[in-house]
C-alpha positions in Angstrom: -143.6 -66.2 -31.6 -145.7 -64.0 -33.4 -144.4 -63.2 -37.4 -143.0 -59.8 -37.9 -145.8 -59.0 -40.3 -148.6 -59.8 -37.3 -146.6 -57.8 -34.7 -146.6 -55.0 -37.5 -150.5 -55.1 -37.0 -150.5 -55.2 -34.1 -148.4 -51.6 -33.6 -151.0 -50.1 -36.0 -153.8 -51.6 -33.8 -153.0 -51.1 -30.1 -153.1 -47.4 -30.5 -156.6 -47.3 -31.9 -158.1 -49.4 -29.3 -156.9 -47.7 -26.7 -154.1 -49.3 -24.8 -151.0 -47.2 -23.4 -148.4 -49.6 -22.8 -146.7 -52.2 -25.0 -145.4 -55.6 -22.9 -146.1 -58.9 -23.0 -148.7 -59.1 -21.0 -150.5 -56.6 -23.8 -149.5 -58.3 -26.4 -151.1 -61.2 -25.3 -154.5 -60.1 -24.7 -154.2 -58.2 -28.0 -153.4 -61.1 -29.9 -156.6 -62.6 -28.2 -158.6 -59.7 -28.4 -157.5 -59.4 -32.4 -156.7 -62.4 -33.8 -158.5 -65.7 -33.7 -154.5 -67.4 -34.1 -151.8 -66.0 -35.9 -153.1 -67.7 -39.3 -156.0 -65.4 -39.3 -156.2 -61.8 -39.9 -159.6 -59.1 -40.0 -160.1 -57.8 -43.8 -159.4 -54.1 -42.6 -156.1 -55.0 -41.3 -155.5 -57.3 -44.4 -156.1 -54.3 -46.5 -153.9 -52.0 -44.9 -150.8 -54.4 -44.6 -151.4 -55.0 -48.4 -151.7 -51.2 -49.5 -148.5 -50.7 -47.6 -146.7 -53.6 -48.9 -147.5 -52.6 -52.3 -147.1 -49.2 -52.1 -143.9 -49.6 -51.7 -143.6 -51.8 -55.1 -146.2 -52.0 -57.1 -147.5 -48.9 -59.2 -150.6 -47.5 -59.1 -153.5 -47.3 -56.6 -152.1 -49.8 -53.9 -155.5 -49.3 -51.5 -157.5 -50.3 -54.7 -155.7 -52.9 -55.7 -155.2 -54.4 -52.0 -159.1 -54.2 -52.0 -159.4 -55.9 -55.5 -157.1 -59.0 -54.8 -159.0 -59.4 -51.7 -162.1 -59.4 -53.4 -160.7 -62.2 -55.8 -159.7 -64.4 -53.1 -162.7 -64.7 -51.0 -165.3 -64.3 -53.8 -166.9 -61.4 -52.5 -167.7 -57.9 -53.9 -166.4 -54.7 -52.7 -169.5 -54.2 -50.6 -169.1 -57.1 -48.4 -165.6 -56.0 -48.3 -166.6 -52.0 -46.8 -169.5 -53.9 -45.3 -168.1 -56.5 -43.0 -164.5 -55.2 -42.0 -164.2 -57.2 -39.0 -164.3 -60.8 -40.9 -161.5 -62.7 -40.3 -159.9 -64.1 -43.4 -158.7 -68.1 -42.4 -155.2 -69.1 -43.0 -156.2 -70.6 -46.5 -157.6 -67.3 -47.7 -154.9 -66.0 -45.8 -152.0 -68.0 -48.1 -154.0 -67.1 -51.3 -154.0 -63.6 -50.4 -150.3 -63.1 -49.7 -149.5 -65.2 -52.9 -151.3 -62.7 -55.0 -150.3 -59.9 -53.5 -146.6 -61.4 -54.4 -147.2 -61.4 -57.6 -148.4 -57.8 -57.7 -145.3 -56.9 -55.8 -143.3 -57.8 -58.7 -145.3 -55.9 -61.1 -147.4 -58.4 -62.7 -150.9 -57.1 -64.0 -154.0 -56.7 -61.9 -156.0 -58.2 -65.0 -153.7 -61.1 -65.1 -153.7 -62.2 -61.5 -157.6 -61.9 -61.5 -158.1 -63.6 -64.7 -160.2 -60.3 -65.8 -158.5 -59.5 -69.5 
């Protein structure tokens, strides 16, 4: 059973790549087509589910700060980030991710969660 936040990319995705019907039997070969398991997730998706979780919370530019905690998780600059969209983050990265991002929901500081005074 996929989580109700992976099935949420997947309805942002299907449409985009082109398939017309939703069923099982696409949502299977979407999930293979997409996702290397459900633990893993491409950045461009990761950043989209973030900005719309935290736009709904958090103040600010979410996009930007999706992008930032992103970039503080993996270790990366933003130009890997534009640059390599389709990298899968792994479910460790993954956990990281959505814990920061948690902690932005609630309104903590961007410098804080960073470490970046």
């Amino acid at each position: 059973m996929l989580a109700a936040s992976s099935l949420a990319a997947l309805d942002s995705v299907i449409p985009r790549i082109g398939f017309r019907t939703w069923g099982m039997r696409v949502l299977k070969e979407a999930t293979t087509f997409l996702f290397v398991s459900v633990n893993q997730l491409r950045l461009d998706l990761a950043i989209t589910q973030a900005a719309d979780q935290l736009n709904e919370s958090a103040r600010g530019d979410a996009r930007r700060d999706a992008e930032t905690l992103l970039m503080h998780v993996l270790g990366r600059d933003r130009a890997f980030v534009y640059t390599h969209p389709e990298a899968d983050l792994s479910s460790s990265e993954l956990a990281r991710y959505t814990a920061v991002l948690e902690r932005r929901a609630t309104g903590e500081p961007l410098q804080y969660i960073t470490g970046h005074l």
